[in-house]
PDB file of N, CA, C and O in Angstrom:
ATOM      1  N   UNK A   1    -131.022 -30.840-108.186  1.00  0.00           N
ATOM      2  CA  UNK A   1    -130.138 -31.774-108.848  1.00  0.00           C
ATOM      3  C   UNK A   1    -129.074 -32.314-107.897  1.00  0.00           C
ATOM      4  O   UNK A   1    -129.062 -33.544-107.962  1.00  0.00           O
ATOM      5  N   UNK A   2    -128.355 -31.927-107.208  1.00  0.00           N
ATOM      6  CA  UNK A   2    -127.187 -31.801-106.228  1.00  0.00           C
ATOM      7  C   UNK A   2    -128.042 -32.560-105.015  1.00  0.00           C
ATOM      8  O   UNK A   2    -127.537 -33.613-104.627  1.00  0.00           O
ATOM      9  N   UNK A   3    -128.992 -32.240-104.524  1.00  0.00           N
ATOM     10  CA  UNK A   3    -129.766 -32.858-103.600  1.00  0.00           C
ATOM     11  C   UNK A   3    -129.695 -34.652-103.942  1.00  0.00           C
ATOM     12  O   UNK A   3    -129.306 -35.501-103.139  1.00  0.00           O
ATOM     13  N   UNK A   4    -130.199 -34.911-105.391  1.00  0.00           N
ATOM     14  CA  UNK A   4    -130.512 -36.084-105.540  1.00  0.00           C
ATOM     15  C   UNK A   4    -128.974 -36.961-105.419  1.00  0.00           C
ATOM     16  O   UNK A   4    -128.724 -37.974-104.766  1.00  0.00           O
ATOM     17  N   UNK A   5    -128.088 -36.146-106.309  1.00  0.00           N
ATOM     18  CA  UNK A   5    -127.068 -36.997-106.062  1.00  0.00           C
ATOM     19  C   UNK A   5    -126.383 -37.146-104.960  1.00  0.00           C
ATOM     20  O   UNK A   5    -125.891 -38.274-104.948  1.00  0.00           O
ATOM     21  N   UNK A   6    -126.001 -36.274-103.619  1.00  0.00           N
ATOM     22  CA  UNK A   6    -126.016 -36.111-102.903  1.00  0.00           C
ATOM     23  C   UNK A   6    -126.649 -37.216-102.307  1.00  0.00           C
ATOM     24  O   UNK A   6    -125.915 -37.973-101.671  1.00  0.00           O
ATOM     25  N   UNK A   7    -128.297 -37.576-102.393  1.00  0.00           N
ATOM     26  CA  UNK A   7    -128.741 -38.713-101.611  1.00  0.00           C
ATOM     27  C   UNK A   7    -128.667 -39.915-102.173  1.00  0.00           C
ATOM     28  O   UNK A   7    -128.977 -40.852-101.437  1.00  0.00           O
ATOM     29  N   UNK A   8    -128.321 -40.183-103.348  1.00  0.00           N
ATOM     30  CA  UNK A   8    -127.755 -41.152-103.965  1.00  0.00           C
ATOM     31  C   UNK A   8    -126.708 -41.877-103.618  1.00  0.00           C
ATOM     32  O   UNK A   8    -126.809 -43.095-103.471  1.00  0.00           O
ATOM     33  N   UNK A   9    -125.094 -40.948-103.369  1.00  0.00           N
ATOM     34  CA  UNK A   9    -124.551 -41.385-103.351  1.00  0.00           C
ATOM     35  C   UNK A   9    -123.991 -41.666-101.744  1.00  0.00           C
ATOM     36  O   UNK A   9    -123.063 -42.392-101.387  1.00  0.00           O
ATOM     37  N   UNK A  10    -124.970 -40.756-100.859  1.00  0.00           N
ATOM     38  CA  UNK A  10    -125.365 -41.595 -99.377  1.00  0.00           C
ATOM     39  C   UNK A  10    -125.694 -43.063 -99.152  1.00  0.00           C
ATOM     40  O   UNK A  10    -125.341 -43.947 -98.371  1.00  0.00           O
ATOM     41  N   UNK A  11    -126.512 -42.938-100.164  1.00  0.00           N
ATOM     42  CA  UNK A  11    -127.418 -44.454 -99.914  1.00  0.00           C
ATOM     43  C   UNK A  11    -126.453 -45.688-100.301  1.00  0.00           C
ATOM     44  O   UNK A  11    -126.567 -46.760 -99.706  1.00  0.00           O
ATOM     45  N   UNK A  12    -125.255 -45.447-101.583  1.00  0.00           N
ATOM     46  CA  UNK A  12    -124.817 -46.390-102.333  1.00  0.00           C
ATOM     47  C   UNK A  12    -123.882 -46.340-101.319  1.00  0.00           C
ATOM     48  O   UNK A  12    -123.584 -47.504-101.054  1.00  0.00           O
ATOM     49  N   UNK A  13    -122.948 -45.164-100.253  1.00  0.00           N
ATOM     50  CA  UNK A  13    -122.347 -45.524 -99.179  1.00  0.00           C
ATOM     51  C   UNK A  13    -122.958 -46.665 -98.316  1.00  0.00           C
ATOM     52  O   UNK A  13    -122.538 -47.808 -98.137  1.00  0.00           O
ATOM     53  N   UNK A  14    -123.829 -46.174 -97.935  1.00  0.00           N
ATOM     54  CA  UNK A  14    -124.401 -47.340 -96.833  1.00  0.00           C
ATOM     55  C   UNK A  14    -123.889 -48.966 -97.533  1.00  0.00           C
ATOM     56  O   UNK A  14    -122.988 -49.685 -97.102  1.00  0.00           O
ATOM     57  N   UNK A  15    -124.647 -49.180 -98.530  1.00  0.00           N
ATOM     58  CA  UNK A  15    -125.284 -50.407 -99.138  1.00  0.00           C
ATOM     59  C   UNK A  15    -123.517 -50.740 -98.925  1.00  0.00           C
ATOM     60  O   UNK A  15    -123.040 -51.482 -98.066  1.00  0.00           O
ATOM     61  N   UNK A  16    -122.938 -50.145 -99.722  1.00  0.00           N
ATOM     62  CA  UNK A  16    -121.413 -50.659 -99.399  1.00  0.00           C
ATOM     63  C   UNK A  16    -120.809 -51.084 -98.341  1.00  0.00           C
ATOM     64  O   UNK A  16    -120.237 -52.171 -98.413  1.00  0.00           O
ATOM     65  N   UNK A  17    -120.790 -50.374 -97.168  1.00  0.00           N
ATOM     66  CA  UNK A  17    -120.659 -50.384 -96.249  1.00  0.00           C
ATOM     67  C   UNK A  17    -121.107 -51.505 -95.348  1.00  0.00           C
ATOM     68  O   UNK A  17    -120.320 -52.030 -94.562  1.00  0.00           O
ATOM     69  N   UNK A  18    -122.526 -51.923 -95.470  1.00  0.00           N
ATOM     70  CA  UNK A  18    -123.161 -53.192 -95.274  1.00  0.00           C
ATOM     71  C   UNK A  18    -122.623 -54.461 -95.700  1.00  0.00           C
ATOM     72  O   UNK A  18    -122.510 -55.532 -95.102  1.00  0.00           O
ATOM     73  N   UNK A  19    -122.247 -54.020 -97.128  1.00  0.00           N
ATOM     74  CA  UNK A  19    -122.159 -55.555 -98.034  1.00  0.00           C
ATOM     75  C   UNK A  19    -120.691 -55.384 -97.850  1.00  0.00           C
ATOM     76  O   UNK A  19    -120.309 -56.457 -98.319  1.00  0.00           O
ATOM     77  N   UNK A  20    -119.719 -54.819 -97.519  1.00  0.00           N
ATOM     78  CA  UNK A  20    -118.558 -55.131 -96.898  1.00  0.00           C
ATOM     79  C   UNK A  20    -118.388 -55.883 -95.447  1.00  0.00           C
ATOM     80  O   UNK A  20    -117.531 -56.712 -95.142  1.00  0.00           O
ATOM     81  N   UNK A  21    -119.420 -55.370 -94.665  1.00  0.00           N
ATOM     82  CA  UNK A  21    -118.874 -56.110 -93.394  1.00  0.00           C
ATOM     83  C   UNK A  21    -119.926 -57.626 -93.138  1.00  0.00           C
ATOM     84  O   UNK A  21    -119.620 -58.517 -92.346  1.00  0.00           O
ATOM     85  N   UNK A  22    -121.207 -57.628 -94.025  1.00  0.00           N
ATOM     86  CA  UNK A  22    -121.471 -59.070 -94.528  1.00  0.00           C
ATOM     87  C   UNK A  22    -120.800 -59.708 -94.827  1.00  0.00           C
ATOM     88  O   UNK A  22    -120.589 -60.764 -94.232  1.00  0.00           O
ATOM     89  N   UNK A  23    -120.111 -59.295 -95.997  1.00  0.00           N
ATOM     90  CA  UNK A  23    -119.307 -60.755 -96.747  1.00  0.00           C
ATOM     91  C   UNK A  23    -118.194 -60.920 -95.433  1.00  0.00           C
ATOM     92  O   UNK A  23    -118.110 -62.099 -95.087  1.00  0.00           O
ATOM     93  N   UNK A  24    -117.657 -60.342 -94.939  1.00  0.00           N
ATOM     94  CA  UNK A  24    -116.243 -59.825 -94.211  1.00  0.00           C
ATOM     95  C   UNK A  24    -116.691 -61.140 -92.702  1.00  0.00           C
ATOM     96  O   UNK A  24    -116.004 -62.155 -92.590  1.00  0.00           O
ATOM     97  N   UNK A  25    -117.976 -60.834 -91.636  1.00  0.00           N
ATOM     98  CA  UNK A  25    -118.672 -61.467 -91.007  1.00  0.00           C
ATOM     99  C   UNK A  25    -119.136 -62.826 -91.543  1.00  0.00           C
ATOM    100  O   UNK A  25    -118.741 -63.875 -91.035  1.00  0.00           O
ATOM    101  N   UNK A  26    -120.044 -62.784 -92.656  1.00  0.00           N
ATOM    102  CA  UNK A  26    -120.034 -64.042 -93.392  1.00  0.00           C
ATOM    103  C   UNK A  26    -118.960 -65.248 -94.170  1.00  0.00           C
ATOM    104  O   UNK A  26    -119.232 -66.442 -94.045  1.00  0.00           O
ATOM    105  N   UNK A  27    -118.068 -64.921 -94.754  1.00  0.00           N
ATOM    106  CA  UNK A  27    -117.165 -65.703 -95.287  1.00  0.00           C
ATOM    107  C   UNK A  27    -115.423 -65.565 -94.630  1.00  0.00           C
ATOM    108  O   UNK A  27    -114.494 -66.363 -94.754  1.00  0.00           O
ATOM    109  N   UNK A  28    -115.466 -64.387 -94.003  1.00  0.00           N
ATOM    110  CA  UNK A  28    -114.288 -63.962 -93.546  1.00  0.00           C
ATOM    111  C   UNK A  28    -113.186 -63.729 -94.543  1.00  0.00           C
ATOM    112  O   UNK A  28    -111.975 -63.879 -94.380  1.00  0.00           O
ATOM    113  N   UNK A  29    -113.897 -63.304 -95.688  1.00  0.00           N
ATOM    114  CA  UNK A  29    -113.662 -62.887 -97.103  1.00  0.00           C
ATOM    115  C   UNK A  29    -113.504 -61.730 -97.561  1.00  0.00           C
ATOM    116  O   UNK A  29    -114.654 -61.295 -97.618  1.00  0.00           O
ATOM    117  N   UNK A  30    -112.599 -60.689 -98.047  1.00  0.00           N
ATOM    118  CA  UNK A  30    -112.896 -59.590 -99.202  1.00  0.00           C
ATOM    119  C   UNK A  30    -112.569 -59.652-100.551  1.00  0.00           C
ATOM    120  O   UNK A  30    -111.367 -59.531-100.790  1.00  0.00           O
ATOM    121  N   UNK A  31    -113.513 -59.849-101.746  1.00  0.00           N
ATOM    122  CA  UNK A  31    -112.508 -59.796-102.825  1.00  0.00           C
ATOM    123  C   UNK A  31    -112.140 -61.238-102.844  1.00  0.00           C
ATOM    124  O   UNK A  31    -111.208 -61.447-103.620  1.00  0.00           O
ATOM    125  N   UNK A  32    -112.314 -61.654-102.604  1.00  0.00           N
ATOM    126  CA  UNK A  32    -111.822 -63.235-102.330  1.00  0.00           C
ATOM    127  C   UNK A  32    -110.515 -64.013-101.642  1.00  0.00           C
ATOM    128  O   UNK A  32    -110.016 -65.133-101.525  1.00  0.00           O
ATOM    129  N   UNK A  33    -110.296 -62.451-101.229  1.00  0.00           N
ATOM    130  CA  UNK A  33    -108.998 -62.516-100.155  1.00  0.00           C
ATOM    131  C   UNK A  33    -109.319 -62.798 -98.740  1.00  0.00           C
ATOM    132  O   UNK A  33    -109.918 -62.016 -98.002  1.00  0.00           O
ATOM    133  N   UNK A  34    -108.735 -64.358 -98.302  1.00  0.00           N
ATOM    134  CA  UNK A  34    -109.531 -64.719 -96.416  1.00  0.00           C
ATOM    135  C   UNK A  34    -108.813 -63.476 -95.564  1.00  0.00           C
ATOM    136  O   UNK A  34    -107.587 -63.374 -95.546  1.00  0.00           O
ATOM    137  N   UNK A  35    -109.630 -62.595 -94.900  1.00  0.00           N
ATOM    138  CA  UNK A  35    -109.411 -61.469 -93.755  1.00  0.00           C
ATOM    139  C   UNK A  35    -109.156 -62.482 -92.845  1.00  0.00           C
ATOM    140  O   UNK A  35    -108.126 -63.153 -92.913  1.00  0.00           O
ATOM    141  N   UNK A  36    -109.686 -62.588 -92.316  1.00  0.00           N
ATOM    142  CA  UNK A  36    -110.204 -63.771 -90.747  1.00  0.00           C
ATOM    143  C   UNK A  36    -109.418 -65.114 -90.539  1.00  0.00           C
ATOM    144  O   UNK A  36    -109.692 -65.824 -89.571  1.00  0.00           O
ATOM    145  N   UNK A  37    -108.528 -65.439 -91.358  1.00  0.00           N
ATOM    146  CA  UNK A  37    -107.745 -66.611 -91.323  1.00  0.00           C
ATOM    147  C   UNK A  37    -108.892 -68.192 -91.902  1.00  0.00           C
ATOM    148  O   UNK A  37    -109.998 -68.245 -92.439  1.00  0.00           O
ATOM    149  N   UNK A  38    -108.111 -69.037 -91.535  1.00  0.00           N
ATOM    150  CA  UNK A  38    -108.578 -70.249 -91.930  1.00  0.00           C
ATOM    151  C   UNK A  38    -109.477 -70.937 -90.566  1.00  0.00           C
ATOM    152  O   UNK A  38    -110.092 -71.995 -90.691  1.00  0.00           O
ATOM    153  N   UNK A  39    -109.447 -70.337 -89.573  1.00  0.00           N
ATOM    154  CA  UNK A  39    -110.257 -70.372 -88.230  1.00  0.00           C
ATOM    155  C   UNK A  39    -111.141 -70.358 -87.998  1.00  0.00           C
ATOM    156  O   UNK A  39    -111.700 -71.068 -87.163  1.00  0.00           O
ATOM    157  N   UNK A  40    -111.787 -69.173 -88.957  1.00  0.00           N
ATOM    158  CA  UNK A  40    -113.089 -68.054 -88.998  1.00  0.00           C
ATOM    159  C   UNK A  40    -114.126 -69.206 -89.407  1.00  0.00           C
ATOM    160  O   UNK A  40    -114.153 -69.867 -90.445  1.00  0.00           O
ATOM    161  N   UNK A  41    -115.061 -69.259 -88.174  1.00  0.00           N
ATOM    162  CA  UNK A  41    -116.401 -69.737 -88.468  1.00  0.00           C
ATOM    163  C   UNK A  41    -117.380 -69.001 -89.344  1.00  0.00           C
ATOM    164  O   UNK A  41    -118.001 -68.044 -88.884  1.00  0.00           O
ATOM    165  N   UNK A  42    -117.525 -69.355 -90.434  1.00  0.00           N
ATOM    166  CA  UNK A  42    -118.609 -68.405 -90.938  1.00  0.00           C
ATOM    167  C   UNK A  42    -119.618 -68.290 -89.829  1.00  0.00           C
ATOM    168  O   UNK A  42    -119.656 -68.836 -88.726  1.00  0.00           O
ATOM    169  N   UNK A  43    -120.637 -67.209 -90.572  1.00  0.00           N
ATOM    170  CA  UNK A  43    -121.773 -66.971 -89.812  1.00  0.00           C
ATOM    171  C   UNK A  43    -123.108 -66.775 -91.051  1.00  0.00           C
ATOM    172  O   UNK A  43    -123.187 -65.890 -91.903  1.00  0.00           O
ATOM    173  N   UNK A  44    -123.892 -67.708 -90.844  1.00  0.00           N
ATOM    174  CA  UNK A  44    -124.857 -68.343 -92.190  1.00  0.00           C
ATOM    175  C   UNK A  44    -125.479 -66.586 -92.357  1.00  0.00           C
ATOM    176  O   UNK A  44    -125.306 -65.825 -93.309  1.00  0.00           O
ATOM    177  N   UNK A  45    -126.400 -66.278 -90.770  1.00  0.00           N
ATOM    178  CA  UNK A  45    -127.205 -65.713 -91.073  1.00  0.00           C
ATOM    179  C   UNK A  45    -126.896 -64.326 -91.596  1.00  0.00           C
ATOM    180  O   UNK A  45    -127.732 -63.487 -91.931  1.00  0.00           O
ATOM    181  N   UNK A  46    -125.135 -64.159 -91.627  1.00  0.00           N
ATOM    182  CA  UNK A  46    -124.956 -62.331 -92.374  1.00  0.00           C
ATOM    183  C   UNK A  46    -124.921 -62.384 -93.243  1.00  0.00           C
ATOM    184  O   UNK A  46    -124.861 -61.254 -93.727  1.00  0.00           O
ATOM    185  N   UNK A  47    -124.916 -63.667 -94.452  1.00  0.00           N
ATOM    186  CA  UNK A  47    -124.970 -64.223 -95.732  1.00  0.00           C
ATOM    187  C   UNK A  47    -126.117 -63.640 -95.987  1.00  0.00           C
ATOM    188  O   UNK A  47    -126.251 -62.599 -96.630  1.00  0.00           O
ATOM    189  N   UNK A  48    -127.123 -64.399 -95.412  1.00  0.00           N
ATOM    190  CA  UNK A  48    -129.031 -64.298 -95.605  1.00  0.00           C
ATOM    191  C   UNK A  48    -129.051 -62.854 -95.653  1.00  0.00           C
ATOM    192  O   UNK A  48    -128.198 -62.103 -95.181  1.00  0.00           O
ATOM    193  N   UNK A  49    -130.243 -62.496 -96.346  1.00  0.00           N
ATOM    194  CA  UNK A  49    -131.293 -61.420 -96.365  1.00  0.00           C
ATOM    195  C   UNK A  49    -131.163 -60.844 -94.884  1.00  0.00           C
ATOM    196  O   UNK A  49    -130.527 -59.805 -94.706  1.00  0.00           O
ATOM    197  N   UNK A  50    -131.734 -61.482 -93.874  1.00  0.00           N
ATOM    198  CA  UNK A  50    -131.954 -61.028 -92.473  1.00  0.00           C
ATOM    199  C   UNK A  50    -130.558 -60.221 -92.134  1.00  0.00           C
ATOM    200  O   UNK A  50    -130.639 -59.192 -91.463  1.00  0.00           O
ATOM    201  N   UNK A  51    -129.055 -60.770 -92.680  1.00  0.00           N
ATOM    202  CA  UNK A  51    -128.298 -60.425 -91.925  1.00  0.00           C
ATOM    203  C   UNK A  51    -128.082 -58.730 -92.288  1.00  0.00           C
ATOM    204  O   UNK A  51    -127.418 -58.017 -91.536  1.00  0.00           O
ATOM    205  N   UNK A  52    -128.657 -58.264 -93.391  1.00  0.00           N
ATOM    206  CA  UNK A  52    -128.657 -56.716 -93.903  1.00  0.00           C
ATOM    207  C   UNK A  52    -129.183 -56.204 -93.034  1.00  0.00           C
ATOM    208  O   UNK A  52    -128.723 -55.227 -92.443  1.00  0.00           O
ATOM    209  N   UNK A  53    -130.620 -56.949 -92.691  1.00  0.00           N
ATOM    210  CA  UNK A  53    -132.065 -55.769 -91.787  1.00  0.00           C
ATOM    211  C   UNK A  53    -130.873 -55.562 -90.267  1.00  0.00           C
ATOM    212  O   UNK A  53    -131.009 -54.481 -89.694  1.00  0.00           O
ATOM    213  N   UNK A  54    -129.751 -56.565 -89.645  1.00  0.00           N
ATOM    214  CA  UNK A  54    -129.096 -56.404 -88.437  1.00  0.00           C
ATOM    215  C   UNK A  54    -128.191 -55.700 -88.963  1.00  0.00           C
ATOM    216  O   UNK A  54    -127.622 -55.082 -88.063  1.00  0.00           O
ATOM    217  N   UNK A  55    -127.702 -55.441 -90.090  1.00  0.00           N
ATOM    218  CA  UNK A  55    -126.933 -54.626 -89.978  1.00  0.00           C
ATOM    219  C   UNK A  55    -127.071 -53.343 -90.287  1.00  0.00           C
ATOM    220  O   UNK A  55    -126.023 -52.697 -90.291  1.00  0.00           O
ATOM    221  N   UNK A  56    -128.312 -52.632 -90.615  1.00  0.00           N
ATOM    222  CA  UNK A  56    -128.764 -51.722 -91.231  1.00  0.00           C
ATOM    223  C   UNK A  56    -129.159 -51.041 -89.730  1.00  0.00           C
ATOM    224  O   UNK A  56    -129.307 -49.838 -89.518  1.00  0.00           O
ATOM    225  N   UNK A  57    -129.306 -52.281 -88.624  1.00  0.00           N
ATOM    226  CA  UNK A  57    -130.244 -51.659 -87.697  1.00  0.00           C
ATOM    227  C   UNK A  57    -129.055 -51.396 -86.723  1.00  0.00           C
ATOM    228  O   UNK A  57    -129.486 -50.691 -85.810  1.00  0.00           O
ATOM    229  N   UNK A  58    -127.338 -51.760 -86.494  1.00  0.00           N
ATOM    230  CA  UNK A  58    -126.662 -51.446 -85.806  1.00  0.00           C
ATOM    231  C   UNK A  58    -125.773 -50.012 -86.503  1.00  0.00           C
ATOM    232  O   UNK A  58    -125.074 -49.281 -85.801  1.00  0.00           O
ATOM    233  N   UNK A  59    -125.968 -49.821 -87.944  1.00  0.00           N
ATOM    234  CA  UNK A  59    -125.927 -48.633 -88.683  1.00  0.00           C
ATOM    235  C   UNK A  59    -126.454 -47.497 -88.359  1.00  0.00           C
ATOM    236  O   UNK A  59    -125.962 -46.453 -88.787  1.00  0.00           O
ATOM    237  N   UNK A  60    -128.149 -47.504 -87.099  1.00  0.00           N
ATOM    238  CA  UNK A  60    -128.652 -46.328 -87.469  1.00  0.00           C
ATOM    239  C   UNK A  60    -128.712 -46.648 -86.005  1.00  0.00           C
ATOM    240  O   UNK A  60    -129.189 -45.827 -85.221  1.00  0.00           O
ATOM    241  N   UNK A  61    -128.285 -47.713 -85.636  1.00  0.00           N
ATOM    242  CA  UNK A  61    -128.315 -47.365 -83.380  1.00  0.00           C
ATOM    243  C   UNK A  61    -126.995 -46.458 -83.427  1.00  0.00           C
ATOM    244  O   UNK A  61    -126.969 -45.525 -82.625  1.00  0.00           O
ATOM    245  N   UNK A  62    -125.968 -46.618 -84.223  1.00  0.00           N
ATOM    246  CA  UNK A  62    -124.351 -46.334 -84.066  1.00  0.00           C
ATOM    247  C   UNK A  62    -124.615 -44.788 -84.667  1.00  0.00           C
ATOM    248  O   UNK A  62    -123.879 -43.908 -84.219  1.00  0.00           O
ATOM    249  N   UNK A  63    -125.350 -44.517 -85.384  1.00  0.00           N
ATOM    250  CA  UNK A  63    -125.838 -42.411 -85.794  1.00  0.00           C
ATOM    251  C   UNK A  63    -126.942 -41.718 -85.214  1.00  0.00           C
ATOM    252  O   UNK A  63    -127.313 -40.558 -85.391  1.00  0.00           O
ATOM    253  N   UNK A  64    -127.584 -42.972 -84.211  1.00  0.00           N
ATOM    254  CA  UNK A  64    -128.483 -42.628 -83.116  1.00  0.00           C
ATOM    255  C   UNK A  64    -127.763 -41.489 -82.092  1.00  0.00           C
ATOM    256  O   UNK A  64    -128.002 -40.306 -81.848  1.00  0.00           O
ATOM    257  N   UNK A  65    -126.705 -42.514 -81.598  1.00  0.00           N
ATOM    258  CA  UNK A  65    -125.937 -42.495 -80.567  1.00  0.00           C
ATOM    259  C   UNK A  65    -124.775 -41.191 -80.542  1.00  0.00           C
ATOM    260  O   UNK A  65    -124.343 -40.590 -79.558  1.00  0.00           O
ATOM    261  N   UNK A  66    -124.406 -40.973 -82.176  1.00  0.00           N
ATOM    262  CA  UNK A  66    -123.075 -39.960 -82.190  1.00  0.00           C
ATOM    263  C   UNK A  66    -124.552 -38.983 -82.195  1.00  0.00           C
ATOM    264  O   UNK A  66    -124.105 -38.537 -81.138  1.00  0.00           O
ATOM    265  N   UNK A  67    -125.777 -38.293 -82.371  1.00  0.00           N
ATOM    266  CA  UNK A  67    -126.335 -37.679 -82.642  1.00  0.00           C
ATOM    267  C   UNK A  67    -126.584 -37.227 -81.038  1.00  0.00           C
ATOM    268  O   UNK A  67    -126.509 -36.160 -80.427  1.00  0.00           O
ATOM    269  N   UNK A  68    -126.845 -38.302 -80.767  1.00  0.00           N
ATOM    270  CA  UNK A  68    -127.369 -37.931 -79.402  1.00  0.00           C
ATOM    271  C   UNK A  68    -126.306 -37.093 -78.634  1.00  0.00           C
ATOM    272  O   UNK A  68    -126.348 -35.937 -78.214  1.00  0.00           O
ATOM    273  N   UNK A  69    -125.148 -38.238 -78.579  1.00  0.00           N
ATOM    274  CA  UNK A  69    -123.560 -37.243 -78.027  1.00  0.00           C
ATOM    275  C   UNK A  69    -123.704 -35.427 -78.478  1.00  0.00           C
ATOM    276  O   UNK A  69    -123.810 -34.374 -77.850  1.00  0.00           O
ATOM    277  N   UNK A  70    -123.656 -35.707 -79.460  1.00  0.00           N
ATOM    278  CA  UNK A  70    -123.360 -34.209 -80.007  1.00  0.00           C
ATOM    279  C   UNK A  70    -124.901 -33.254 -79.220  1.00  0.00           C
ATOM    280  O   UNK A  70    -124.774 -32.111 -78.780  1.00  0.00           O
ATOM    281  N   UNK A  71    -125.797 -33.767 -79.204  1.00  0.00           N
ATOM    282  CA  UNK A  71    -126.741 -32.586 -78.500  1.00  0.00           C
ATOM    283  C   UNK A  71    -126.418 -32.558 -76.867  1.00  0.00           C
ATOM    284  O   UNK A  71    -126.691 -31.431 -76.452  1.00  0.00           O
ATOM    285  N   UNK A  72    -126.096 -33.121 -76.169  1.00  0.00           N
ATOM    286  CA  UNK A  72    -125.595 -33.332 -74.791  1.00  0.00           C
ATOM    287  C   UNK A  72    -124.330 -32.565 -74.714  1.00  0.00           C
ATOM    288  O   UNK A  72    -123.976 -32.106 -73.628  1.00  0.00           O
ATOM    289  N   UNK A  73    -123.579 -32.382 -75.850  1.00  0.00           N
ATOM    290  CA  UNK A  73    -122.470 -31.484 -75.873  1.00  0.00           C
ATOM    291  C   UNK A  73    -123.005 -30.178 -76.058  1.00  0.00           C
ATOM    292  O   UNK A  73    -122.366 -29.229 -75.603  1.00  0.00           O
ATOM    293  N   UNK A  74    -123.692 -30.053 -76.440  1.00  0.00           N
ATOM    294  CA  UNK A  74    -124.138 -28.464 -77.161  1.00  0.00           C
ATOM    295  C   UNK A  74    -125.769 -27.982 -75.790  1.00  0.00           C
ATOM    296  O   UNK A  74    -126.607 -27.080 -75.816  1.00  0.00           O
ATOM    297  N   UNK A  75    -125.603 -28.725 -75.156  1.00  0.00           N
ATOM    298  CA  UNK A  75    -126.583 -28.705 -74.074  1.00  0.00           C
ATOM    299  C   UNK A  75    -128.367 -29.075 -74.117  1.00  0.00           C
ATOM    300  O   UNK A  75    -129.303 -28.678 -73.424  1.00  0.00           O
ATOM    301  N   UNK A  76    -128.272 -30.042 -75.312  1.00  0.00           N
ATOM    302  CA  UNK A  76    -129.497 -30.417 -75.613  1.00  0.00           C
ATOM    303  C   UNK A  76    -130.069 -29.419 -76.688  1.00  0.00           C
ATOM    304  O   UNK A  76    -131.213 -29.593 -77.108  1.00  0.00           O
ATOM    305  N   UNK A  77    -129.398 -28.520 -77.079  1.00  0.00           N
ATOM    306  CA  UNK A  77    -130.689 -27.871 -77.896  1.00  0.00           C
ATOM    307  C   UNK A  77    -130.329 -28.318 -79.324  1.00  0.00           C
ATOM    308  O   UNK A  77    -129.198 -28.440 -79.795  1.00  0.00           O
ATOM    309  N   UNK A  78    -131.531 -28.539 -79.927  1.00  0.00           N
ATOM    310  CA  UNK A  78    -131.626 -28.587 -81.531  1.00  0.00           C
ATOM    311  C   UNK A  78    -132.086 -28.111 -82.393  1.00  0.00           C
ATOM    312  O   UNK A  78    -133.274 -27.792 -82.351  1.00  0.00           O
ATOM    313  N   UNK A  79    -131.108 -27.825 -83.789  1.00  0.00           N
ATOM    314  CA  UNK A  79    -132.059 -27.169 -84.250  1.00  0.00           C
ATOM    315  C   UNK A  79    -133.619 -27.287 -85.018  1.00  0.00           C
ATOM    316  O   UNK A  79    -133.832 -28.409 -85.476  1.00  0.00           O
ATOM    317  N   UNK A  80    -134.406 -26.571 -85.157  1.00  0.00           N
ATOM    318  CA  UNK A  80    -135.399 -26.869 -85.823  1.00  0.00           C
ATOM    319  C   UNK A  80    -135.449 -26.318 -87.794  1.00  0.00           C
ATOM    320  O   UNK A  80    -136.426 -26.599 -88.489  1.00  0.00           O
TER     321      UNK A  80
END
């Protein structure tokens, strides 16, 4: 039971997390409050569909990377 919600409420992190720095990248918007000033070029494609799959994919290079750190600290070993 704890498992599921547990991965549930991982996943609904992410999705958040995404669709915050979309709109944020895309409209220079939160909430309908301008972040980015009156300057801010949107950017079409973090609007689009596509712009999730780039951000989903700099999400899991960026827990690639702290993962990797942490075994190079601990001298490469992992557990199994």
């Amino acid at each position: 039971f704890m498992d599921g919600i547990a991965s549930g409420a991982g996943y609904a992190i992410v999705l958040l997390i995404i669709a915050f720095v979309r709109e944020l990248l895309g409209f220079g918007s939160l909430f309908g409050i301008n972040i980015l000033g009156e300057g801010w070029t949107s950017w079409t494609l973090m609007i689009m569909p596509p712009g999730a799959f780039f951000m989903l994919a700099i999400i899991i290079w960026i827990s690639k990377n702290m993962i990797d750190d942490e075994s190079e600290e601990t001298g490469g070993a992992k557990a199994q």
